[in-house]
MARBA-3410 file (N, C-alpha, C, O; in Angstrom, 1 decimal):
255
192.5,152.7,143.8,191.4,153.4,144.3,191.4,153.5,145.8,191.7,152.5,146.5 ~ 191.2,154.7,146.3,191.0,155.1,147.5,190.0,154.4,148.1,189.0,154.2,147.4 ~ 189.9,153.9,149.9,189.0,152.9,150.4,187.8,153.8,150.7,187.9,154.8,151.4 ~ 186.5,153.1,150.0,185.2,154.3,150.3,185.2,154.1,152.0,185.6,153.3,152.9 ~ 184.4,155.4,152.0,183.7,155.2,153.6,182.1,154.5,153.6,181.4,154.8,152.7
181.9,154.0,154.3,180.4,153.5,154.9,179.3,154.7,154.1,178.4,154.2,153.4 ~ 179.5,155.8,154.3,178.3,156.7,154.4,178.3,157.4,153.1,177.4,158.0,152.8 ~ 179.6,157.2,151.9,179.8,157.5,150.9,179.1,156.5,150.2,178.1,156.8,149.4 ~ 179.6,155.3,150.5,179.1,154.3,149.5,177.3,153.9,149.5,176.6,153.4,148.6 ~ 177.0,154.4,150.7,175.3,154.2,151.2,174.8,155.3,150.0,174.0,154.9,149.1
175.4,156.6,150.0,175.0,157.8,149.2,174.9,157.0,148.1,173.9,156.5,147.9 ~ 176.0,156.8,147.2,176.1,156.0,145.9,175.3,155.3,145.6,174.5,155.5,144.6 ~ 175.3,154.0,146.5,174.4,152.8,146.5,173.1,153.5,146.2,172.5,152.8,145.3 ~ 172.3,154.5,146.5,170.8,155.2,147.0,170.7,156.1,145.2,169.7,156.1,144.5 ~ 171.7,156.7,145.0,171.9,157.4,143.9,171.7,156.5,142.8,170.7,156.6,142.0
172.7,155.4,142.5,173.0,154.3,141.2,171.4,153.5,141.5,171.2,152.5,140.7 ~ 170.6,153.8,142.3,169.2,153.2,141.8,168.7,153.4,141.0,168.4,152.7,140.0 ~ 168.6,154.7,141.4,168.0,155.7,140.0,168.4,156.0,138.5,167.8,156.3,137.5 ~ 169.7,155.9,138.8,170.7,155.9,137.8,170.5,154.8,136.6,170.3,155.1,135.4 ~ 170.6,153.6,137.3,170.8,152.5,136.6,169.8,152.1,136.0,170.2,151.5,135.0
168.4,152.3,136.1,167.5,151.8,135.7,167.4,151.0,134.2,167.3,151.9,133.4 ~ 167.3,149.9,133.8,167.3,149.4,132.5,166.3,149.9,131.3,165.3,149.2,131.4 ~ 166.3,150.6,130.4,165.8,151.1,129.9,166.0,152.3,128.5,166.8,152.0,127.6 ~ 165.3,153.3,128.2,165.7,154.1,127.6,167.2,154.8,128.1,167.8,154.7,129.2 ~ 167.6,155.4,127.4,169.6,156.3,128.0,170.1,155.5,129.0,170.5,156.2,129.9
170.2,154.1,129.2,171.2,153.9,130.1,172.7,154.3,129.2,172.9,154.6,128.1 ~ 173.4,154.3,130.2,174.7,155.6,130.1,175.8,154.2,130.3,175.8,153.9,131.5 ~ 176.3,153.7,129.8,177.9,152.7,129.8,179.2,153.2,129.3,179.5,153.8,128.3 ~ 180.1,152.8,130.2,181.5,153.7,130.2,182.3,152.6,130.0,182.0,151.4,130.2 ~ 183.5,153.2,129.4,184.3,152.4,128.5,185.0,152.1,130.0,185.0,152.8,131.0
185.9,150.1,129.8,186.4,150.0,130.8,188.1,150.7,130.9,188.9,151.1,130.1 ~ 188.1,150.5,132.2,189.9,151.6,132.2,190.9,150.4,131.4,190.9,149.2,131.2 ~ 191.8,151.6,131.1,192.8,150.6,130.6,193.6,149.5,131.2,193.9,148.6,130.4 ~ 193.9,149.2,132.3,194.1,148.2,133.4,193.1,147.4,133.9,193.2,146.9,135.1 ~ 191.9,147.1,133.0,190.4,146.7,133.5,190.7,145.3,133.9,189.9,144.4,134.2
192.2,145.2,133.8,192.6,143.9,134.6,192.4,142.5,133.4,191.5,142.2,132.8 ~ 193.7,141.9,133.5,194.1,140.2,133.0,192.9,138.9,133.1,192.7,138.2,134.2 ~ 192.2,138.7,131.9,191.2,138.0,132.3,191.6,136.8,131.6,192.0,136.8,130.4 ~ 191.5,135.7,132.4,191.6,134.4,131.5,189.9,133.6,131.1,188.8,133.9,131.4 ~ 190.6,132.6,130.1,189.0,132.4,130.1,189.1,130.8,129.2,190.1,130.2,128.9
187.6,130.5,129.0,187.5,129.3,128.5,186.1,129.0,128.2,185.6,128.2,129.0 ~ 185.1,129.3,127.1,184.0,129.5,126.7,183.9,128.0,126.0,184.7,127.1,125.7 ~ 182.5,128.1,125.9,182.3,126.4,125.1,182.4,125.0,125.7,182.3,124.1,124.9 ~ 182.5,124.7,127.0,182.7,123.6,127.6,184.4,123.4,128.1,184.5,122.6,129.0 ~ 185.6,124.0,127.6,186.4,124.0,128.1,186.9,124.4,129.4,186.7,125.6,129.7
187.8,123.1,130.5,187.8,123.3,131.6,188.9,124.6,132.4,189.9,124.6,131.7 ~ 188.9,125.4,133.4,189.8,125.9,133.5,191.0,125.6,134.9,190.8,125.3,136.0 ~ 191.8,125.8,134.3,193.0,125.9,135.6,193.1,126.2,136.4,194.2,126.8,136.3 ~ 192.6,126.1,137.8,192.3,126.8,139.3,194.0,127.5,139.5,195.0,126.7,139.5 ~ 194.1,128.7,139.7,195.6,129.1,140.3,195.5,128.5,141.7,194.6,127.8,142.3
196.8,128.9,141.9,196.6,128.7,143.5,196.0,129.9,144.3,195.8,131.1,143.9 ~ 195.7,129.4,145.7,195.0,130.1,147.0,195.5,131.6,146.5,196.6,131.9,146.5 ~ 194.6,132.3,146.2,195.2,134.0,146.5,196.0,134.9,145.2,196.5,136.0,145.1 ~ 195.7,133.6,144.1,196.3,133.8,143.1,195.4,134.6,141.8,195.8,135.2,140.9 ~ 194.2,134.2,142.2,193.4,134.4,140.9,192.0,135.7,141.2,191.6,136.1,142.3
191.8,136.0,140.0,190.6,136.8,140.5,189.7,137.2,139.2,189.8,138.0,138.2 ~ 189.1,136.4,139.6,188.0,135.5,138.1,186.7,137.2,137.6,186.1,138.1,138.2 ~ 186.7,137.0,136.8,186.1,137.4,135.7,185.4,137.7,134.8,185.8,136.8,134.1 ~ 184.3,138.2,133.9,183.9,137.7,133.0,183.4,138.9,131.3,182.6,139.9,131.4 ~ 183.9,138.6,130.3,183.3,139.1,129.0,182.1,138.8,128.7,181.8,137.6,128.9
181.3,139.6,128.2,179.7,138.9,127.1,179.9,139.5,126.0,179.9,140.7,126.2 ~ 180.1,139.2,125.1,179.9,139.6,123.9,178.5,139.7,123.2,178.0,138.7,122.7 ~ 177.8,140.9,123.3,176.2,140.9,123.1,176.2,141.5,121.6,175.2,142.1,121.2 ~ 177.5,141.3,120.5,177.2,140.9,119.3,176.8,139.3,118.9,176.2,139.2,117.8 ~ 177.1,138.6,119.4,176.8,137.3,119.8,175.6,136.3,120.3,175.3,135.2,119.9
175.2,137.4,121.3,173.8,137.2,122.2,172.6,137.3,121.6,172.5,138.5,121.1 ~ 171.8,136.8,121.4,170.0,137.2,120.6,168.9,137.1,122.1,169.2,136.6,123.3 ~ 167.8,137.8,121.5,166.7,137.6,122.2,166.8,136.8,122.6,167.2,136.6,123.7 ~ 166.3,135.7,121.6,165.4,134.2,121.9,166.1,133.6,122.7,165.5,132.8,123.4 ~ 167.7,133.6,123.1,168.0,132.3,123.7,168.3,132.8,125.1,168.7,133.8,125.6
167.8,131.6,125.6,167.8,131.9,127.1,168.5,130.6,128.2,168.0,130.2,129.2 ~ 170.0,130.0,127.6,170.3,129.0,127.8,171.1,129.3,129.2,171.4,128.6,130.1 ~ 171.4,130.6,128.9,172.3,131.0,130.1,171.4,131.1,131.9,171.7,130.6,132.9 ~ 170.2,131.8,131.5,169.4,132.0,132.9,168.5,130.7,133.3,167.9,130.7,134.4 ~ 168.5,129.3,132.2,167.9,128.0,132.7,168.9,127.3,133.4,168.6,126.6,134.4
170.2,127.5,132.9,171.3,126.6,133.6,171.2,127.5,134.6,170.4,127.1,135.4 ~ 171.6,128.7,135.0,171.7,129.2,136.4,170.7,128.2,137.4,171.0,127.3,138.2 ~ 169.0,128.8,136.9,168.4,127.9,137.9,168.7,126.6,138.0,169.2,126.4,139.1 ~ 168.5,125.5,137.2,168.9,124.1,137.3,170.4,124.5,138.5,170.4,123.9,139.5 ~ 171.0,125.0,138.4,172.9,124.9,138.9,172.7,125.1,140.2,173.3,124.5,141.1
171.7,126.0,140.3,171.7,127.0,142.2,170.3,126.7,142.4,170.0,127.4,143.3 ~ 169.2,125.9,141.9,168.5,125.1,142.2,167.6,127.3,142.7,167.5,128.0,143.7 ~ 167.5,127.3,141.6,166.4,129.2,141.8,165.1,128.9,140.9,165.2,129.1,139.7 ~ 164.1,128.4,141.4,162.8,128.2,141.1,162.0,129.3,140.5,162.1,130.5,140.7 ~ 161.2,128.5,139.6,160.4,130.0,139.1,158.9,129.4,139.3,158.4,128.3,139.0
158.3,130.5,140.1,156.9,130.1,140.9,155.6,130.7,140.1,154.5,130.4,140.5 ~ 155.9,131.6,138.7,155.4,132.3,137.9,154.7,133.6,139.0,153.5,133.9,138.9 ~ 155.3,134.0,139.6,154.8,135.3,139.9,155.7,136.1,140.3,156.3,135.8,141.3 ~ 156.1,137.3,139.5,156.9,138.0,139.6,157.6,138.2,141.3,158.7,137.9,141.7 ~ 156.5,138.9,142.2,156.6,139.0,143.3,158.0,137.6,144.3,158.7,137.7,145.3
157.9,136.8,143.7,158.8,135.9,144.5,159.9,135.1,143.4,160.9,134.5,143.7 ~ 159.5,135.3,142.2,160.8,135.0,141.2,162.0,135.8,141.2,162.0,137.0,140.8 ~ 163.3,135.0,141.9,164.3,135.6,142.2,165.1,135.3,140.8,165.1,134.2,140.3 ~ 165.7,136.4,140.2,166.7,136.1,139.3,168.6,136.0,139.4,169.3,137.0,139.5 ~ 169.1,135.1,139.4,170.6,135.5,139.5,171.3,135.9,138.4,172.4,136.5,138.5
170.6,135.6,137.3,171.2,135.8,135.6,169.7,136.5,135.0,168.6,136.0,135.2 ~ 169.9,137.7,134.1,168.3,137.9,133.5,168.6,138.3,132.4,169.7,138.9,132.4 ~ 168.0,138.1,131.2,167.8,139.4,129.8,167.5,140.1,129.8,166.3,140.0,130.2 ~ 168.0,141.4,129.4,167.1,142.5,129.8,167.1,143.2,128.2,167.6,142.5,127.3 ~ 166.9,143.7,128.1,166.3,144.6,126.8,166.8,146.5,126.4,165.9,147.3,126.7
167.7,147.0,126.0,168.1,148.1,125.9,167.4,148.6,124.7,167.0,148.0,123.7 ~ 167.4,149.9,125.1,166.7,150.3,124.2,167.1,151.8,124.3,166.8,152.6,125.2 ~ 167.9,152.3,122.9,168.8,153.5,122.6,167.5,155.1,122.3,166.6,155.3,121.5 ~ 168.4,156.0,124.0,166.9,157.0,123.5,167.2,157.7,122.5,166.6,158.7,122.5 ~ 168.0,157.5,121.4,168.2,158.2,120.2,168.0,157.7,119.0,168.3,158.1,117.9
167.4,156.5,119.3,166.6,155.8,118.2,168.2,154.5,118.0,169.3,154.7,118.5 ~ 167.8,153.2,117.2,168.7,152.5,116.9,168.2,150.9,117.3,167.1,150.7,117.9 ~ 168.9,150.0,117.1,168.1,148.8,117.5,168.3,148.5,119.0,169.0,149.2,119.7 ~ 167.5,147.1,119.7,167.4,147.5,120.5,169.2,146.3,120.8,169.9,145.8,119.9 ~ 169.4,146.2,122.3,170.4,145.2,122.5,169.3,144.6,123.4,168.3,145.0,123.9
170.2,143.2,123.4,170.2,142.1,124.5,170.6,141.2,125.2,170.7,140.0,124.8 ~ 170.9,141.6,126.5,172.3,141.1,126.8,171.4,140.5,128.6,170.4,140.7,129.2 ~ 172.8,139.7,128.9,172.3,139.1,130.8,172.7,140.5,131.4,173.2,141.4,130.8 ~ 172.4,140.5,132.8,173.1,141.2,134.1,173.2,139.8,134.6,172.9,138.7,134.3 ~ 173.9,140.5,135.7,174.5,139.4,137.1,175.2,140.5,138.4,175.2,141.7,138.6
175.6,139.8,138.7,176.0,140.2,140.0,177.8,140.4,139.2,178.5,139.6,138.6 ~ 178.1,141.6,139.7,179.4,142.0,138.7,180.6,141.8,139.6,181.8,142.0,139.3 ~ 180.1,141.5,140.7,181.5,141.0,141.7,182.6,142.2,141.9,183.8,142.1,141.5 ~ 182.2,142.9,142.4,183.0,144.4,142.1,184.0,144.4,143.1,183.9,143.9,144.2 ~ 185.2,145.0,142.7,186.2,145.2,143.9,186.5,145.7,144.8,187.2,145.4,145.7
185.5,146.9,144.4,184.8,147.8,145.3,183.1,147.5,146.2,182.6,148.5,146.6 ~ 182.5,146.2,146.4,181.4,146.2,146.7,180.6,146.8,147.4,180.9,146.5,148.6 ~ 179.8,147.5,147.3,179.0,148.7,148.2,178.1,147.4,148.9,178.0,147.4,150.1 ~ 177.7,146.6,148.2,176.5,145.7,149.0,177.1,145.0,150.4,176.6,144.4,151.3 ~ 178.7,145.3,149.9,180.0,144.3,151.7,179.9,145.3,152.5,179.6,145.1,153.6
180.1,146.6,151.9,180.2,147.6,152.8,179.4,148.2,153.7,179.6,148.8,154.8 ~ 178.0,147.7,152.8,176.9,148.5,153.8,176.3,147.2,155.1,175.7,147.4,156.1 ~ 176.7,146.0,154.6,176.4,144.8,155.1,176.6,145.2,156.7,177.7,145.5,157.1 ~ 175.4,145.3,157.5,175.7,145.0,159.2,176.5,144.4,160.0,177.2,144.7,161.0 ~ 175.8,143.0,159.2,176.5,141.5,160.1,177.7,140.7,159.5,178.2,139.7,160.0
178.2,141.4,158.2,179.4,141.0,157.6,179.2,139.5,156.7,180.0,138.7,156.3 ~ 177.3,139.6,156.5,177.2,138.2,155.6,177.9,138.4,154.5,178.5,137.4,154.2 ~ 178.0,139.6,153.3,178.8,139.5,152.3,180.1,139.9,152.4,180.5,141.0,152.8 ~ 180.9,138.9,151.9,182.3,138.8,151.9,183.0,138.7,150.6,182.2,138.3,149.8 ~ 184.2,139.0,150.0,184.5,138.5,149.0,186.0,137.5,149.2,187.0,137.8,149.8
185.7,136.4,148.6,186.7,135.6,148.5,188.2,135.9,148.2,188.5,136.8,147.5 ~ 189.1,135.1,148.7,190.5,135.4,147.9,190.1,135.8,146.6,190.5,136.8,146.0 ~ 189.2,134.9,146.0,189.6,135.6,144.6,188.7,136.5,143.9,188.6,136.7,142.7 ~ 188.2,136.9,144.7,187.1,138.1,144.2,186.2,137.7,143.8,185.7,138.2,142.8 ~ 185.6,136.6,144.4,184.0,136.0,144.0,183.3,137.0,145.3,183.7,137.0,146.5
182.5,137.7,145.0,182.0,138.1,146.2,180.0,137.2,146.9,178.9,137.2,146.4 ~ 180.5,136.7,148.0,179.8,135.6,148.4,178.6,136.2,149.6,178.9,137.4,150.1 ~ 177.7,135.6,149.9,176.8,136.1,151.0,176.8,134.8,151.8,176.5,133.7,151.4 ~ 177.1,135.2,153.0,177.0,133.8,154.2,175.6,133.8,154.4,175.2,134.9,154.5 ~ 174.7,132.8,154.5,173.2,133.0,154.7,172.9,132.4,155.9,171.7,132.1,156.2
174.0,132.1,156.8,173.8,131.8,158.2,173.9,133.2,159.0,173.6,133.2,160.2 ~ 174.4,134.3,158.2,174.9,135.2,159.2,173.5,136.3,158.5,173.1,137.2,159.3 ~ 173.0,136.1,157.5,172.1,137.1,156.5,170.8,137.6,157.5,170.0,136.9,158.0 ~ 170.9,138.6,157.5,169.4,139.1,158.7,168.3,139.3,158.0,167.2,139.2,158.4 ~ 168.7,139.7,156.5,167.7,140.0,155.5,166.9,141.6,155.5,165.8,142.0,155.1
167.7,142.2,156.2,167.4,143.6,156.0,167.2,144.5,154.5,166.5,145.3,154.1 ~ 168.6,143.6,153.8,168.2,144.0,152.6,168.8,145.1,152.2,168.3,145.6,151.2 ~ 170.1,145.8,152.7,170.5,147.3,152.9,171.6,146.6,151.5,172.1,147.6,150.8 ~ 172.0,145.4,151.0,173.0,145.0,150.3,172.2,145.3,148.8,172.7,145.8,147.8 ~ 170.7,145.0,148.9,170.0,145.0,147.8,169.9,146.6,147.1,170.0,146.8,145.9
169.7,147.8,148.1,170.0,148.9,147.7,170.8,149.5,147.5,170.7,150.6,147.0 ~ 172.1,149.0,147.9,173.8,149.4,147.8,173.8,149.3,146.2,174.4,150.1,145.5 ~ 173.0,148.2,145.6,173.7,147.4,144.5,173.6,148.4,143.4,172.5,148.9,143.8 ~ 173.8,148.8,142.7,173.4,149.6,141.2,173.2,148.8,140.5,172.3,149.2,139.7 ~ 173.4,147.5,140.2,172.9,146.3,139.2,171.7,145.5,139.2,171.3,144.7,138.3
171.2,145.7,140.3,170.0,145.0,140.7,170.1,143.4,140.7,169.4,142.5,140.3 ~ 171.2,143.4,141.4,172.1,142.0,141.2,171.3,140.7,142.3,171.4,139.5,142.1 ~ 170.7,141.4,143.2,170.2,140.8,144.4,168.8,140.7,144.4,168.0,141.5,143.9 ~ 168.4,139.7,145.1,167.0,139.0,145.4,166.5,138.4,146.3,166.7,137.2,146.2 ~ 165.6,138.7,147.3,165.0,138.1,148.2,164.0,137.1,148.6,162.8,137.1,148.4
164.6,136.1,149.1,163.8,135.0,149.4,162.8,135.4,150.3,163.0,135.5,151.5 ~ 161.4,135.8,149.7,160.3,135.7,150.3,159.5,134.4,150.0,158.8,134.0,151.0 ~ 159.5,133.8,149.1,158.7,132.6,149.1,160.0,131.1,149.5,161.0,131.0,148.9 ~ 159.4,130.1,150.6,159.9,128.9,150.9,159.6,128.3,149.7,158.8,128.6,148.9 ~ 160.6,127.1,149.7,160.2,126.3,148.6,161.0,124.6,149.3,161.6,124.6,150.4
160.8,123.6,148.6,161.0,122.7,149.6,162.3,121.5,148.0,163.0,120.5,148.0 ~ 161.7,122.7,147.0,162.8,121.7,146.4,164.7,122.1,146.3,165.5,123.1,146.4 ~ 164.9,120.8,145.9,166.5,120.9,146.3,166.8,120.0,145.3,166.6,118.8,145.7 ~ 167.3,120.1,144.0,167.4,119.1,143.0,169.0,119.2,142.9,169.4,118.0,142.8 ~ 169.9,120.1,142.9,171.5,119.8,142.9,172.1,119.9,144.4,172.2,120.9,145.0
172.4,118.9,144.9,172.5,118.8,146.0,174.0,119.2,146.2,174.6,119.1,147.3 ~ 174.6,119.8,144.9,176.2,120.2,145.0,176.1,121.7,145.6,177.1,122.2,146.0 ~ 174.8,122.4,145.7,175.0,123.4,146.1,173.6,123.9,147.3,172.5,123.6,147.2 ~ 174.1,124.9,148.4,173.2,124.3,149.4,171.9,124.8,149.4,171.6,125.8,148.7 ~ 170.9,123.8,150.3,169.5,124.3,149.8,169.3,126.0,149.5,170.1,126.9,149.6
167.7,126.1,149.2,167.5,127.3,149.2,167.3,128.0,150.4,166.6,127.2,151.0 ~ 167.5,128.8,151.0,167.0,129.7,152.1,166.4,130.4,152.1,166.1,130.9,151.1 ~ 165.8,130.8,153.2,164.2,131.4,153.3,164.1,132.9,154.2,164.0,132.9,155.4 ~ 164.1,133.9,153.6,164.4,135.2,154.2,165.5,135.7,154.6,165.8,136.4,155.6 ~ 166.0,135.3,153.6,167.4,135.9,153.3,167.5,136.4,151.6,166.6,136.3,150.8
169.2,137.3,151.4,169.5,137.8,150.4,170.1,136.5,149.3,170.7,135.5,149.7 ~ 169.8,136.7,148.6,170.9,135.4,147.5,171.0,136.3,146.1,170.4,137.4,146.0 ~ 171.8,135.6,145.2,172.3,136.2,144.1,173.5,135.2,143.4,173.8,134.2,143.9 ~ 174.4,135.8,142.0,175.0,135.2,141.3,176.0,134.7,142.1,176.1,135.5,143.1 ~ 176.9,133.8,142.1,178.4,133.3,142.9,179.3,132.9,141.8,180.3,132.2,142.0
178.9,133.4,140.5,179.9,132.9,139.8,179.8,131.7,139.6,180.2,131.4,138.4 ~ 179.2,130.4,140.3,179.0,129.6,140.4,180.2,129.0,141.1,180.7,128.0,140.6 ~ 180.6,129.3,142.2,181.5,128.7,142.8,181.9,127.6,143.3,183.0,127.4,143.7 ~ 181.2,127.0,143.3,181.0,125.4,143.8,182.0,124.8,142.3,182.9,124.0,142.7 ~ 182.0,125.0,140.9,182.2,124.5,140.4,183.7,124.9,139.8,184.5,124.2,139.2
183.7,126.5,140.2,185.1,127.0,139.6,186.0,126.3,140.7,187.2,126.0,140.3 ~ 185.3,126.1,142.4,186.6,125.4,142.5,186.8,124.3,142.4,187.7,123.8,143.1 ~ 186.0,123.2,141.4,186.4,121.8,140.9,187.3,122.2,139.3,187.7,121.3,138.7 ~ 187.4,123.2,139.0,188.3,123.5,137.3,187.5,123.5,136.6,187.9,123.1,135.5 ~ 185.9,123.8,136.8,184.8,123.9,135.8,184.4,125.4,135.8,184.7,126.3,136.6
183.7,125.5,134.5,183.0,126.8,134.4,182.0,127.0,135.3,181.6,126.1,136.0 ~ 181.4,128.4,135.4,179.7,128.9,135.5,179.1,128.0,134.8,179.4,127.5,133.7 ~ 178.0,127.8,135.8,176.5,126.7,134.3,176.6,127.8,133.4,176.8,127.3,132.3 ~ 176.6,129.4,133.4,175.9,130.1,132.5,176.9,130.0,131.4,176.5,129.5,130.4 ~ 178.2,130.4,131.5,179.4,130.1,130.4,179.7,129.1,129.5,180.3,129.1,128.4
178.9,127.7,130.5,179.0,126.5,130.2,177.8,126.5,128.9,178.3,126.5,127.8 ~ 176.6,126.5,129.0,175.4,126.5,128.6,175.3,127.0,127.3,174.7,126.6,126.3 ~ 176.3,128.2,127.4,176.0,129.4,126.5,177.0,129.1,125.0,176.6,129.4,123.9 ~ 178.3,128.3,125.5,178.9,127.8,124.7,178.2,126.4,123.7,178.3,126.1,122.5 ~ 177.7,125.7,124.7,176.6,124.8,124.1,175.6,125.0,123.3,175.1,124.1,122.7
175.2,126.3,123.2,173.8,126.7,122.6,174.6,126.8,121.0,174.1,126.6,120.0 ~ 175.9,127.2,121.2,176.2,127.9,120.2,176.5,129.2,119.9,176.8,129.3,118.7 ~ 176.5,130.0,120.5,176.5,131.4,120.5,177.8,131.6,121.5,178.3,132.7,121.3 ~ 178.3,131.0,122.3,179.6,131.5,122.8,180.1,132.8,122.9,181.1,133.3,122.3 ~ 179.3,133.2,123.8,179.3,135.3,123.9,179.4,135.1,124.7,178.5,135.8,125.3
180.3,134.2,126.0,180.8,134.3,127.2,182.0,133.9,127.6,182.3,132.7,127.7 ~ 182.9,134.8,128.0,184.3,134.5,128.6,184.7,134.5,129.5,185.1,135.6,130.1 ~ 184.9,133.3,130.1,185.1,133.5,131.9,186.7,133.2,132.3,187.5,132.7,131.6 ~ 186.9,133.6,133.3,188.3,133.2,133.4,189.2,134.3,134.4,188.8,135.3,134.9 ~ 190.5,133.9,134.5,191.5,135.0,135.6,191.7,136.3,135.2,192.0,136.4,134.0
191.5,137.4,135.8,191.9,138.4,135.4,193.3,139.2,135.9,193.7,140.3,136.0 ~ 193.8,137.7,136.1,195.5,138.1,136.7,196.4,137.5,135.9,197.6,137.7,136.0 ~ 195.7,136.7,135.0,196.4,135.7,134.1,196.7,136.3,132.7,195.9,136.1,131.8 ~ 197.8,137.2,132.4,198.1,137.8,131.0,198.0,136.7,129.8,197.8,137.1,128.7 ~ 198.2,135.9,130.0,198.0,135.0,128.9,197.1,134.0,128.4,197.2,133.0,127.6
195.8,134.7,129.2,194.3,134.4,129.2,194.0,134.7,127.9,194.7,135.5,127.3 ~ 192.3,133.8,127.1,192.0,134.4,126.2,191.5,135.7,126.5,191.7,136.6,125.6 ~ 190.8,135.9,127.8,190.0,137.1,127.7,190.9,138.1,127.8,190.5,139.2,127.3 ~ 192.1,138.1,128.3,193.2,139.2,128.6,193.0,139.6,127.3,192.4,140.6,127.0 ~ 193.4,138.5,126.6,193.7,139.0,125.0,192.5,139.7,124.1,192.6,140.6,123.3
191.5,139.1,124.5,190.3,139.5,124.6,190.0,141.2,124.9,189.4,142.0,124.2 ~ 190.4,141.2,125.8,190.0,142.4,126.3,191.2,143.7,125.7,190.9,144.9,125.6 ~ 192.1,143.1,125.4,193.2,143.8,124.6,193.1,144.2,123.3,193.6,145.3,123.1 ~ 192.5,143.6,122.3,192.3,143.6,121.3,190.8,144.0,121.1,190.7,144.7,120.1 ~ 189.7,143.9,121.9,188.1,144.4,121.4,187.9,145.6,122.7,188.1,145.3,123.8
187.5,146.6,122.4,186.8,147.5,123.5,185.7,147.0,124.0,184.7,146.5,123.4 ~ 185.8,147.0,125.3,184.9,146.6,126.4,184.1,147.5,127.1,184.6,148.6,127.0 ~ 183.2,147.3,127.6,182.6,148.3,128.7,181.8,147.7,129.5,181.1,146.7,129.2 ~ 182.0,148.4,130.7,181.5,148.1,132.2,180.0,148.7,132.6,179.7,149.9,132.3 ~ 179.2,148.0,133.2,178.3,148.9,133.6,178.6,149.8,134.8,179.2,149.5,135.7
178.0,151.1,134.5,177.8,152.0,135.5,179.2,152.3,136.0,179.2,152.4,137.2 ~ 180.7,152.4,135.4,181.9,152.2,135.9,182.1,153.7,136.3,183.3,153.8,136.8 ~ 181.6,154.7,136.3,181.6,155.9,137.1,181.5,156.2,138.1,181.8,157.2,138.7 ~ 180.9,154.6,138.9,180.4,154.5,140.4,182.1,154.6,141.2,182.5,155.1,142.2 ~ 183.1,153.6,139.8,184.4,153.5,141.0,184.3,152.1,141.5,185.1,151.7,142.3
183.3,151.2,141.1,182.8,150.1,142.4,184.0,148.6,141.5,184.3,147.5,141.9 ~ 184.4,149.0,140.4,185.5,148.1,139.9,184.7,146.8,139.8,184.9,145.9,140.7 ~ 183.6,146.6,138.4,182.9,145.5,138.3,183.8,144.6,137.3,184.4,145.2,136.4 ~ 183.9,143.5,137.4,184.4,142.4,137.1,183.7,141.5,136.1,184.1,140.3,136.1 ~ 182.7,142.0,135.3,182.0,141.8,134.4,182.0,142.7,133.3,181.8,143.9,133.7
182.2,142.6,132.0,182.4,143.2,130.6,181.8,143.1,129.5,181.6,142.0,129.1 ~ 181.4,144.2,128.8,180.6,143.7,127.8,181.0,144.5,126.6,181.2,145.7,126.7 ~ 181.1,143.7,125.3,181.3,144.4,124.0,180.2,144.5,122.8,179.5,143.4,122.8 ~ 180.0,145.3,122.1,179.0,145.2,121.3,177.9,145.6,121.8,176.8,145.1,121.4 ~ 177.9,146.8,122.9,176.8,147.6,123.4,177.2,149.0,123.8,176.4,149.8,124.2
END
């Protein structure tokens, strides 16, 4: 794919608001046939860090898998990235959520997480000012919150609604593996990075395998001899909103 311009991707970013909305007719496109080599390791099993520049991590949900009721995936996020819930919508930031589909042609409903889809194309890097969002060697795409002004232009780029504003301070800090919260700035999913690069999963992958339901596949998408490669070879997947071009790195079957 051709490198967007600044004023293209603002257009998009402003458009895929509207677009995306969770709800009646959301619109999901099958992923391309190169949707890229995913390795993986669901259920508590550890994974294999490639080397520096080697890898470019990934993820499947299987939302035949996934139910309502369980919500093991968006408790571990908070506990992992220490994301408080204050009970008022207004300042409850989500990094992981369930959301609720619902087919405008009648049919049951789905239910499945969003996240932050780590795209290879990210409109939220592009539109960024001060260059707080970056993406990693391996395609984790990160926000520096030393450099974050909190303007917020990354939150309307997103089509996923992947992003969340720290308007309310909070003073607690319970995993000290990952750094405190910050206070008027942007934050969102990281993949859980802190732990992929010890050879551990996402809390959410981790959690999800634990519950029992194991409708999450994480892992390399450079690695052909991954489960999810295989995975993704063998079951049709689909991407949200992949009309954008923005090359999300998150997949889902059974919707």
């Amino acid at each position: 794919m051709s490198e967007l311009d600044r004023r293209s991707l603002l257009k998009m970013g402003a458009a895929a608001i509207v677009g995306t909305v969770i709800g009646n007719g959301i619109t999901l496109y099958a992923a391309p046939a190169n949707a890229g080599e995913a390795a993986a390791a669901a259920g508590g099993n550890a994974l294999e860090v490639p080397p520096k520049g080697k890898a470019r991590w990934g993820m499947v949900i299987d939302n035949n898998k996934c139910t309502a009721q369980c919500t093991a995936c968006t408790a571990a996020c908070r506990a992992e990235n220490n994301v408080p819930v204050f009970g008022d919508e207004r300042y409850d930031g989500h990094w992981i959520r369930k959301v609720t589909l619902t087919p405008e042609r009648g049919g049951p409903e789905k239910h499945l997480p969003l996240l932050c889809n780590h795209c290879d194309q990210p409109p939220c890097q592009h539109v960024c000012p001060v260059a707080a969002t970056f993406t990693r060697h391996d395609g984790i795409v990160m926000i520096d919150k030393h450099r974050c002004i909190g303007c917020r232009y990354c939150m309307i780029a997103c089509p996923y609604k992947a992003r969340t504003f720290v308007f309310k301070e909070t003073t607690e800090w319970t995993n000290k593996d990952v750094p405190k919260r910050a206070h008027g700035v942007v934050e969102k999913c990281t993949f859980c990075a802190h732990l992929i690069d010890q050879g551990k999963l996402p809390a959410c992958v981790e959690a999800c395998g634990k519950s029992g339901e194991a409708a999450m596949l994480f892992g390399d998408l450079n690695n052909p001899e991954s489960a999810i490669v295989k995975y993704i070879r063998a079951v049709a997947t689909k991407g949200v909103r992949e009309d954008l071009g923005l090359e999300p790195k998150v997949f889902y079957t059974g919707i």
